[in-house]
N, C-alpha and C positions, 0 to 999 in steps of 0.2 A: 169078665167082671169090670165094676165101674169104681175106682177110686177116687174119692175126693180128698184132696191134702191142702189142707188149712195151715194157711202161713200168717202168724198173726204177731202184731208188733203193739208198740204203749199207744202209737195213736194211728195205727195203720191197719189193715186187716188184708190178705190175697190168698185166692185159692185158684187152685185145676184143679179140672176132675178129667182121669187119665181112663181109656179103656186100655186092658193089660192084654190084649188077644194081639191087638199095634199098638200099643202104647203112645196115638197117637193122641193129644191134647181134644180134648171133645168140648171144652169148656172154661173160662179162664178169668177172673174179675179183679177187683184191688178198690180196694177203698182207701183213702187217706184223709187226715186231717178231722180224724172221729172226734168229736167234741166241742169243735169252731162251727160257727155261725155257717160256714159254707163247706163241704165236705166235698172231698172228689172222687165220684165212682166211674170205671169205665170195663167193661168186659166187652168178650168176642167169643162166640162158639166156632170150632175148628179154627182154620185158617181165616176166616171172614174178617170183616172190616171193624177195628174197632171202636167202641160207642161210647165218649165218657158227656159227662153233665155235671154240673155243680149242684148238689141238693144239700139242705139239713144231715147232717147227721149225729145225734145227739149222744148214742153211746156207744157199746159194742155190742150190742145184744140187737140194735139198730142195724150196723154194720154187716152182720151176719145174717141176720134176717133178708135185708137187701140182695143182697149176693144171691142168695136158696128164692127169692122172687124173681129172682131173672135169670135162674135155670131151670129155674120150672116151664117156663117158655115152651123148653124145646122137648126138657125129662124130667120123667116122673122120678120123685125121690124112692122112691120104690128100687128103681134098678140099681142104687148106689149100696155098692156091699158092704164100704167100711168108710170113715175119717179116718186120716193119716194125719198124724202129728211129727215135726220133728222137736220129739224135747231132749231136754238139756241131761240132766244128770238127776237121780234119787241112788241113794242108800241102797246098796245091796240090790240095786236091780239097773241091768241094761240089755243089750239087743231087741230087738221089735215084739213088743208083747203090748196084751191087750188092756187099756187102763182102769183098772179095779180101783176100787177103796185103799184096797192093800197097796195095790202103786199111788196111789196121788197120796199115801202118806208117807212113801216112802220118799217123795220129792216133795213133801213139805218138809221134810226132817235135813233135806241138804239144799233145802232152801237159802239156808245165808250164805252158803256160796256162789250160789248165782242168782243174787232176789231179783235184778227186775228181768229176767229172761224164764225164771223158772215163773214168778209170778204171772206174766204175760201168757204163759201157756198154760194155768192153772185155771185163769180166766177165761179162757178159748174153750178150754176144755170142758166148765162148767156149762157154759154158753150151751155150744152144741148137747150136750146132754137134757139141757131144757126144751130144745128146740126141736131135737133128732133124736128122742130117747129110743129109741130100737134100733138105732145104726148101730155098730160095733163104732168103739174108740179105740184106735190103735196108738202107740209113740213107738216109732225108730227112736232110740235115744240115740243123742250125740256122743256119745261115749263107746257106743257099740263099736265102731270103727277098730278103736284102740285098748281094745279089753287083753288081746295075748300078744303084746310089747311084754318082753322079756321082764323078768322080775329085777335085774338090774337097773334096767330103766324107768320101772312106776316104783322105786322103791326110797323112800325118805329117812335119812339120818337120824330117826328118831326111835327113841326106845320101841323093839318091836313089840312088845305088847300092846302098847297104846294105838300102835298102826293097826293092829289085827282088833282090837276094841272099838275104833272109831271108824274104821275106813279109810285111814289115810293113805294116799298113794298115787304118784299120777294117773287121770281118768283122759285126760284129753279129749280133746272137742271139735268142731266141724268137721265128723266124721262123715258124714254123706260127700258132702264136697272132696276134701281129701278122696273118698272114695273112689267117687266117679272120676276125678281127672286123671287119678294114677294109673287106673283101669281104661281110660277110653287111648291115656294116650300109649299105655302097653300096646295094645290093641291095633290103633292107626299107625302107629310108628315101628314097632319092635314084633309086627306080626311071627305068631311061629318061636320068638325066644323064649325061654327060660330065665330064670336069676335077673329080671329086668330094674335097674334100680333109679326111682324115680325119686327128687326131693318136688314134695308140693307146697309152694307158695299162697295159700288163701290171703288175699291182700284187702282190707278194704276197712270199713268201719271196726271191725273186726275180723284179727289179723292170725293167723299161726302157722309155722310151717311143719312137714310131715317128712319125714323119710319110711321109701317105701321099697318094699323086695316083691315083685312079679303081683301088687298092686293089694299087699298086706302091709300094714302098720308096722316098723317098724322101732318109733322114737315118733315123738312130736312136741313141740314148746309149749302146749297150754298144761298144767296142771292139775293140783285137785278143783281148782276153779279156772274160771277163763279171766286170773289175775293174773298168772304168771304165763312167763314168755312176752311174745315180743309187745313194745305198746299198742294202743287200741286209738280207738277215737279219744275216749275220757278215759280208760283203763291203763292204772301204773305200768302193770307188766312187771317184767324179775325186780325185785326192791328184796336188799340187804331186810328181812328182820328184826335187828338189831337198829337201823335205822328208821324203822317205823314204830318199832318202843320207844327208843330216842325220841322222836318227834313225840308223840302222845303224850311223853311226861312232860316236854318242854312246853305242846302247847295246850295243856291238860286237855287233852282228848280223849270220851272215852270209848265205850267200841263202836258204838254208834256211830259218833261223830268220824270215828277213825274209816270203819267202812266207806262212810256216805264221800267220805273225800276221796278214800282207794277209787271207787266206782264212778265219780261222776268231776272230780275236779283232776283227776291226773294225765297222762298220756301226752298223747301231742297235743290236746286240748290246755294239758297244766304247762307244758314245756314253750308254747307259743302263746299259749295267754291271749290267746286269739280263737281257735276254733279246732274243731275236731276233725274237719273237712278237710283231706289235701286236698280238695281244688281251691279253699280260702287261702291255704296254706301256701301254697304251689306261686297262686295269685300274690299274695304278699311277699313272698321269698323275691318274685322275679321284681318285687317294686323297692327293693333293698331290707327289707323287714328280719332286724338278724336273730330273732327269737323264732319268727319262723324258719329260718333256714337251719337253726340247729334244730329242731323238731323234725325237721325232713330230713337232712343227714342222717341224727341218732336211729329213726326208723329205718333207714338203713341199712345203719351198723350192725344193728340189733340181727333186720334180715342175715345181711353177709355174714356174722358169725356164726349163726344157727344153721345155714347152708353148707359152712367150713364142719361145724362140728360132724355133721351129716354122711360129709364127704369123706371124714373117719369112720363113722359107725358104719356106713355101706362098703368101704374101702373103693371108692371111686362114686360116679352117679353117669348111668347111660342118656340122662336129660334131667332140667330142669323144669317146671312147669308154673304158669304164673296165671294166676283165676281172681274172680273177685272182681270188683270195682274197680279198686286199683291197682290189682294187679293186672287187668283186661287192658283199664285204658289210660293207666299215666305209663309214656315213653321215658319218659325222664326220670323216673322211680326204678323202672328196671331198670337203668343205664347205670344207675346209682348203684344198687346192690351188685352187679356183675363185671363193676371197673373193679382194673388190676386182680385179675381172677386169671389172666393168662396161662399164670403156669400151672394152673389147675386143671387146664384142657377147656377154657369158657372163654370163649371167643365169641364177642358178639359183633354183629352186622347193625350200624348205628341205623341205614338206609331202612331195611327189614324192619327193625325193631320203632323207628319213628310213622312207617304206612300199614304198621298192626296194629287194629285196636280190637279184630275177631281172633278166629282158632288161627293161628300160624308158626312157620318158623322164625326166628327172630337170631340165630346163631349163622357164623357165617359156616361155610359149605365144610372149611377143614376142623372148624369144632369138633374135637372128641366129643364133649359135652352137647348133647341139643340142648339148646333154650326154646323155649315151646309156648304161646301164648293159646288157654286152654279155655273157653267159658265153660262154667259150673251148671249141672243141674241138680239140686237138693231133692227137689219136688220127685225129680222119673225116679231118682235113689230113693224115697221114702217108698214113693207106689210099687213099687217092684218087691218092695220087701214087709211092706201090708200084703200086697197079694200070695206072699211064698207063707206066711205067716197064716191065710185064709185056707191055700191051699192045702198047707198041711194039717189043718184042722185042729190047728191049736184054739182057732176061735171057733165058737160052738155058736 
């Protein structure tokens, strides 16, 4: 089978398309900058050389068309058995199933929890149904990961009637990612174990970590939406309640206004008043910039606590693992989260950890704890689980 998994952003658009016999990459494109006067597309089939050009690109439906024009090239859309999606979160439905009516209403209706990631997929997804109407549409949701975290852990202080009424409860998110690094680095490291306990770092634009047991969910920081836990680019992250009524009556806000600032004026982007990027961040910190430097601390903090809490909930962790952007490739970010971690068994090797920016160890040799630097694949995690999904014949 031939899987195409469509990764689609507000002004970006990328896909592979994976054969599942070797799951080896048959096909690969990205688009950026959908909507500006110069757009940038580049793809490569298999391992070959890749091709990018600056063209027009006007919208998203532009976007995607483009892409399916320069796979045609080489394959017939005929052989392609499904679209993979990784979406976010709907109402009463998660694990990989195939996108109905009944689903894409089911994620308009928990749409205000993640509007512009649910939106962004709502749009992709209409797209290809215009484009691909016989293809199957599939979504992994992001929630799937973290659906059997103990009832203690997705369970919210609130009258439980209301919980079981609305849905409330933690769902947590970047589960693909989560997924695969907990599992690959079981796997390369801990060959043969059992009871393997992994804490997973997804670091980047958007951040959260996981605690995991033999590479199941265990706990993880994100919430009934990807506000809560640790901060993001422009995302609050954990915020007192009580302190965001506070604010709202002071500066009469109402929920609109109050979302639009949770989502796009807070995080290390509101705490540095600068940007959302730690490589801006990073840059300004090292040039004396003390708003960015408490931005980068508090990110952090945030990590190291949810790490500590972690290393209760698993009663130790046999390695740490750090993926994502910035978790792959700022040195100085890990260095940050795993100072004075000593007597917790985390010992890092500063050498190791400043000449890794791929898969490596980064812990020194007597580390109880491995620290592990892991890149993420979302994409072969959707494909693998569109294909078990084909296979079983749940899609007709």
């Amino acid at each position: 089978m031939k899987i195409l998994v469509a990764n689609p952003g507000s002004t970006s658009y990328k896909c592979k398309l994976f054969d599942s016999d070797t799951w080896n990459v048959l096909f690969q494109a990205g688009v950026e900058r959908i909507g500006e006067a110069q757009g940038i597309v580049s793809h490569c089939f298999g391992s070959g050389e890749t091709i990018t050009e600056n063209i027009p690109v006007p919208d998203y439906i532009s976007a995607v068309n483009l892409t399916l024009d320069l796979l045609r090239r080489k394959i017939t859309i005929k052989e392609i058995s499904a679209i993979g999606f990784k979406t976010v979160l709907a109402k009463d439905v998660t694990g990989c199933v195939l996108l109905t009516p009944d689903v894409i209403d089911a994620m308009k209706a928990f749409e205000p929890l993640a509007p512009v990631h649910t939106q962004v997929y709502l749009n992709a997804i209409g797209v290809f149904e215009k484009l691909l109407p016989a293809v199957h549409r599939i979504g992994l949701f992001e929630t799937s990961f973290h659906r059997d975290i103990p009832p203690e852990a997705h369970t919210y202080g609130i009258p439980h009637n209301l919980s079981e009424k609305h849905g409330i409860r933690k769902y947590g998110f970047h589960g693909a990612s989560h997924r695969f690094v907990s599992r690959h680095v079981r796997d390369q490291y801990f060959p043969g174990r059992s009871n393997v306990r992994i804490i997973t770092c997804h670091l980047g634009g958007s951040s959260s970590v996981c605690a995991t047991k033999d590479g199941v969910s265990v706990d993880t920081s994100m919430g009934m939406s990807p506000q809560c836990g640790l901060l993001n680019a422009k995302r609050v992250g954990d915020l007192d309640p009580f302190a965001l009524l506070y604010l709202m009556e002071k500066e009469n806000l109402d929920i609109g206004q109050a979302r639009k600032m949770l989502i796009s004026r807070g995080g290390v982007f509101g705490i540095s008043e600068l940007s959302g990027d730690f490589r801006d961040i990073e840059k300004a910190m090292d040039q004396g910039d003390r708003k960015a430097g408490l931005a980068f601390r508090t990110f952090a903090y945030y990590v190291k606590r949810y790490i500590g809490e972690y290393l209760a909930v698993l009663n130790g962790a046999d390695a740490i693992a750090f993926t994502g952007g910035l978790g792959q490739n700022s040195p100085s970010m890990r260095k940050a989260i795993v100072s004075n971690l000593e007597n917790l068994g985390i010992l890092l090797d500063e050498k190791r950890n400043d000449a890794t920016r791929r898969e490596g160890v980064i812990s020194q040799d007597r580390s109880p704890v491995l620290l592990i630097v892991c890149p993420t694949d979302e994409e072969r995690v959707v494909a693998e689980e569109v294909a078990e999904c084909l296979e079983k014949k749940i899609v007709h």
